[in-house]
NUMILUM-54718 format. One record per residue: residue number from 1; chain; x, y, z negated of N, C-alpha, C in turn. Coordinates in steps of 0.05 Angstrom, whole numbers. Layout:
     k   c    neast   nnorth      nup   caeast   canorth     caup    ceast   cnorth      cup
   NUM   A        X        Y        Z        X         Y        Z        X        Y        Z
...
// end
This chain:
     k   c    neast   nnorth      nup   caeast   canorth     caup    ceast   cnorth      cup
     1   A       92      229      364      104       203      360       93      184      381
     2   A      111      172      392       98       148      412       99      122      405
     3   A       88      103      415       89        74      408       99       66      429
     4   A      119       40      423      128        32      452      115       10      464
     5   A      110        8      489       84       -10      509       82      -39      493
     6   A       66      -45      490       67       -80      482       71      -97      504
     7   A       96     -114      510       93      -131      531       92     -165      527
     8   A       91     -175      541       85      -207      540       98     -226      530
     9   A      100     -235      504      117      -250      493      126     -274      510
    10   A      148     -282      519      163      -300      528      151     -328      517
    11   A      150     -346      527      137      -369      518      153     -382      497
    12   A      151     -399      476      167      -401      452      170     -375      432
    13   A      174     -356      443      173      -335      421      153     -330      402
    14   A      165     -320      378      138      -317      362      123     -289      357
    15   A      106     -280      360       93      -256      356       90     -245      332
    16   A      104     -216      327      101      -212      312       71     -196      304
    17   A       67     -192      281       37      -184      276       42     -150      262
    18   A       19     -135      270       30      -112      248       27     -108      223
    19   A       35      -98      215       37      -102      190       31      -72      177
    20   A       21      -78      158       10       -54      134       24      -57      112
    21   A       31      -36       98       40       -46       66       26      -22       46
    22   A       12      -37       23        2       -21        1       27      -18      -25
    23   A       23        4      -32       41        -7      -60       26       -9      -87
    24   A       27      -19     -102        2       -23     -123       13       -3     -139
    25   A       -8       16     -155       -1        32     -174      -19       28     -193
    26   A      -46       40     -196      -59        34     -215      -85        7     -201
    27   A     -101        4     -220     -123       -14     -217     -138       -5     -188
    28   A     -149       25     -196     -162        41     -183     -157       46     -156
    29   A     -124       56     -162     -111        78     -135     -104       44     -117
    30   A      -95       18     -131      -93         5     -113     -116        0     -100
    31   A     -142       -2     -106     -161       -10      -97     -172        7      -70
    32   A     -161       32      -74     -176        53      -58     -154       46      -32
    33   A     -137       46      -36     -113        37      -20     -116       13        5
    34   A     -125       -7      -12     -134       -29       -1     -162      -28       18
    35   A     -181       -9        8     -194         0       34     -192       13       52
    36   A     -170       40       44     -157        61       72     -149       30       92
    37   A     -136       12       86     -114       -12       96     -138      -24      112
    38   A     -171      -32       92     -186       -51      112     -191      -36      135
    39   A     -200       -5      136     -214        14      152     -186       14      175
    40   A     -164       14      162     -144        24      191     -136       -6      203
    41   A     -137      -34      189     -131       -50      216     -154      -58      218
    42   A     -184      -45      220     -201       -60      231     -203      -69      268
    43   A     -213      -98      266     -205       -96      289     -180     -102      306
    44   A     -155     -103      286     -133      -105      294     -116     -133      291
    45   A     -101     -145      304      -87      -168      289      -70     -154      274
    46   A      -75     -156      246      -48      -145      227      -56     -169      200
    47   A      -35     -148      192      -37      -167      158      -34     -143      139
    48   A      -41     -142      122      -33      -127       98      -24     -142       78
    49   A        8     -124       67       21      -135       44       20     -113       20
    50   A       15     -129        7       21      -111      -26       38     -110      -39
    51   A       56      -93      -39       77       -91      -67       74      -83      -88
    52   A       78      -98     -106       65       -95     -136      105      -95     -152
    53   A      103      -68     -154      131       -63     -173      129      -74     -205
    54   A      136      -91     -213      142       -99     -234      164      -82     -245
    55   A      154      -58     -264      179       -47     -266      200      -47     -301
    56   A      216      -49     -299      225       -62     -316      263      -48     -319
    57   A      275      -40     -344      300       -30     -350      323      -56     -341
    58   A      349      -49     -340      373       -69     -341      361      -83     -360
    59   A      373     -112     -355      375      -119     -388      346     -134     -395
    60   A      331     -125     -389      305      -139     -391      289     -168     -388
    61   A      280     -183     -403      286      -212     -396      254     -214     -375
    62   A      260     -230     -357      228      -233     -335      237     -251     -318
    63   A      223     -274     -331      219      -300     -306      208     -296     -283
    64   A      223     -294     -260      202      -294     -242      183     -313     -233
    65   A      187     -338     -246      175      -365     -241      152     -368     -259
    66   A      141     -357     -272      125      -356     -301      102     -350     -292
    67   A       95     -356     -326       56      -343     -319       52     -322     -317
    68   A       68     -296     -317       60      -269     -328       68     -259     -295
    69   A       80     -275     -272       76      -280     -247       58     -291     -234
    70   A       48     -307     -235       29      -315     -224        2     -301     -238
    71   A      -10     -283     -256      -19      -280     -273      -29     -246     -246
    72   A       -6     -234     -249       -7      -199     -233       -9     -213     -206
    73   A        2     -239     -190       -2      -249     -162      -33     -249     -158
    74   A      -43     -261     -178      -70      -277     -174      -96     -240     -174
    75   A      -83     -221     -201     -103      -200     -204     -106     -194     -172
    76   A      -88     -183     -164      -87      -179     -142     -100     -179     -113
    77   A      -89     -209     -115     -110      -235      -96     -137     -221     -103
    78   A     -149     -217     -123     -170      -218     -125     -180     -184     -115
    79   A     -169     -171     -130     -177      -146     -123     -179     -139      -88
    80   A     -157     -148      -86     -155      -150      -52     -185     -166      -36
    81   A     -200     -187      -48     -224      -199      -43     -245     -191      -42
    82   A     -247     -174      -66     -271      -146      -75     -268     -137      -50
    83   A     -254     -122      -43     -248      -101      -23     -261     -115        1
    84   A     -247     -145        1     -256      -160       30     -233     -157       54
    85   A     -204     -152       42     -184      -165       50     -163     -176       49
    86   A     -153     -196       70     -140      -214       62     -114     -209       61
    87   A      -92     -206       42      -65      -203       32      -55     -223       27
    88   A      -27     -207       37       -5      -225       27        6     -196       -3
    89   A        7     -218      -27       18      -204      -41       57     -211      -47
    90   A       64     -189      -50      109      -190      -60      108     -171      -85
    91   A      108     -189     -108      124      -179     -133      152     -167     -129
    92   A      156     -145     -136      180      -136     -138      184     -124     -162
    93   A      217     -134     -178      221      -122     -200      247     -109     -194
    94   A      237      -75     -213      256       -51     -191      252      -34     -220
    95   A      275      -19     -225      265         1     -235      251       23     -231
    96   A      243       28     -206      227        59     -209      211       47     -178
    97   A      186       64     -186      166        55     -157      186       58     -129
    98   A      201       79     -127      214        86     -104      229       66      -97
    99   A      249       54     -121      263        31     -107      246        4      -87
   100   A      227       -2      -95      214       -19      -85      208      -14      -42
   101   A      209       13      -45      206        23      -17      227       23       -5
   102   A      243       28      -15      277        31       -6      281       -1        7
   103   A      277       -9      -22      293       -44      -22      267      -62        5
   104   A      251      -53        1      229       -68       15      228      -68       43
   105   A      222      -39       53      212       -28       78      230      -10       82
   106   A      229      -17      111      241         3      138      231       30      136
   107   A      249       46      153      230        70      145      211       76      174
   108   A      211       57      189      182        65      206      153       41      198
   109   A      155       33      172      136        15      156      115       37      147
   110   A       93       31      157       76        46      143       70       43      117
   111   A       62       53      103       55        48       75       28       61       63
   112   A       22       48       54       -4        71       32       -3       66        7
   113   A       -5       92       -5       -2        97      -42      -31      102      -44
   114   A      -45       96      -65      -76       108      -71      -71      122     -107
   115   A      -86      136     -105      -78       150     -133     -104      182     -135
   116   A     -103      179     -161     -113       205     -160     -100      236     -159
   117   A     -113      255     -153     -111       281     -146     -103      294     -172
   118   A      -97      313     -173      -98       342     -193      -96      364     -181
   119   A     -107      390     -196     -110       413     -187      -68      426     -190
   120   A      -72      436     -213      -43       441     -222      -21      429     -225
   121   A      -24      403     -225       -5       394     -225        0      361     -222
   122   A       20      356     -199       15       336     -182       18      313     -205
   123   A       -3      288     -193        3       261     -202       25      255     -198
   124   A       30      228     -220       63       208     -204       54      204     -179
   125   A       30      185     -165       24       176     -146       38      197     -118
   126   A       21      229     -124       15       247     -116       52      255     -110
   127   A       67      257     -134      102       257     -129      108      247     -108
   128   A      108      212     -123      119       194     -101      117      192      -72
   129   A       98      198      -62       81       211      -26      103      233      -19
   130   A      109      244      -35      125       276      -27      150      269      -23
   131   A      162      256      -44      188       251      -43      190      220      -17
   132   A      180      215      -16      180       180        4      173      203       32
   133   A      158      228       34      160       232       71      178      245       64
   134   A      186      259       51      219       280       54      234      257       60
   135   A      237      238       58      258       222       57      254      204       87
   136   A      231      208      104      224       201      131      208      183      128
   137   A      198      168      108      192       145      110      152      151      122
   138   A      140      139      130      108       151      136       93      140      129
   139   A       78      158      100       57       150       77       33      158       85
   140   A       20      144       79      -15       157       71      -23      152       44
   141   A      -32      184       32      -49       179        5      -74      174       15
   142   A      -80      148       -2     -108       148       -3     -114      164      -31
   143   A     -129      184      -38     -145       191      -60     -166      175      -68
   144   A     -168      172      -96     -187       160     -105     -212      172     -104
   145   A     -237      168      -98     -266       184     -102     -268      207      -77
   146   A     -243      199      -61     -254       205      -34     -272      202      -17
   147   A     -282      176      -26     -294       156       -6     -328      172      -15
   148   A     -325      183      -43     -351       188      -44     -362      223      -40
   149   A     -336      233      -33     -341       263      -25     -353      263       -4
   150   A     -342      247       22     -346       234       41     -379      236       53
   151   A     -388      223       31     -420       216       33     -434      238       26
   152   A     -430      252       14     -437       272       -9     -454      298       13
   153   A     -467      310        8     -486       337       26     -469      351       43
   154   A     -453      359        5     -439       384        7     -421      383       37
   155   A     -416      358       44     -389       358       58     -389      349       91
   156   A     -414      343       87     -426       338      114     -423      369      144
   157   A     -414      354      156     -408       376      178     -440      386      193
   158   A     -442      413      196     -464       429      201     -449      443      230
   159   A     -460      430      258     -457       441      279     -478      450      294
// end
């Protein structure tokens, strides 16, 4: 895959920034997510955005103007802080995680899902990754408790 050259924005024009997108799933898998995101634009002018699927049937009553909005905006905010970066968070209410990616992002938008693993048999998280690259779009799982295999003896490279 190639990137195409960066050249000199025209004076008046506005620059665009790159951009990252997380999608929130659980507490955890978003969290782990949000660090794959600090580790890959370090260093970089970007931004990272979070999509947090509010997911919800036809028919269903949900202010978007309310407290129970500002309420998942703010967890967020914060969780994103722990981590030690700075987000823009986008509530989206969709029925199924996938729509949110569809309706949201392009398909050369990067994205990251964080979630945990299974032996036999795959997570939702673990689905959703499979079905989103068959479909072209280009994901990274972050796994949860990666970060601490990582560190771990066992796993250390012996050259």
């Amino acid at each position: 895959m190639s990137l195409p050259l960066a050249t000199a924005p025209e004076a008046g024009s506005a620059v665009r920034k790159l951009s990252l997108n997380v999608l929130s799933t659980t507490r955890e898998g978003t969290e782990c997510a949000l660090a794959s995101a600090k580790r890959l634009i370090a260093g970089l002018d970007a931004q990272v955005v979070v999509l947090v699927p509010r997911l919800t049937r036809f028919g269903a009553a949900f202010d978007p103007s309310g407290h129970e909005r500002a309420t998942i905006i703010d967890e967020h905010r914060a969780l994103a802080a722990r981590v030690g970066v700075h987000v823009t968070v986008l509530l989206c209410v969709c029925r199924r995680y996938d729509d949110v990616v569809h309706q949201m992002l392009g398909r050369s938008s990067l994205l990251i899902v964080g979630g945990r693993t299974r032996t036999w048999w795959p997570t939702r998280e673990e689905r959703l990754v499979s079905r989103l690259s068959r479909e072209g779009y280009p994901v990274v799982f972050a796994q949860v408790g990666a970060e601490r295999l990582l560190g771990h003896p066992s796993m250390e490279a012996t050259f």
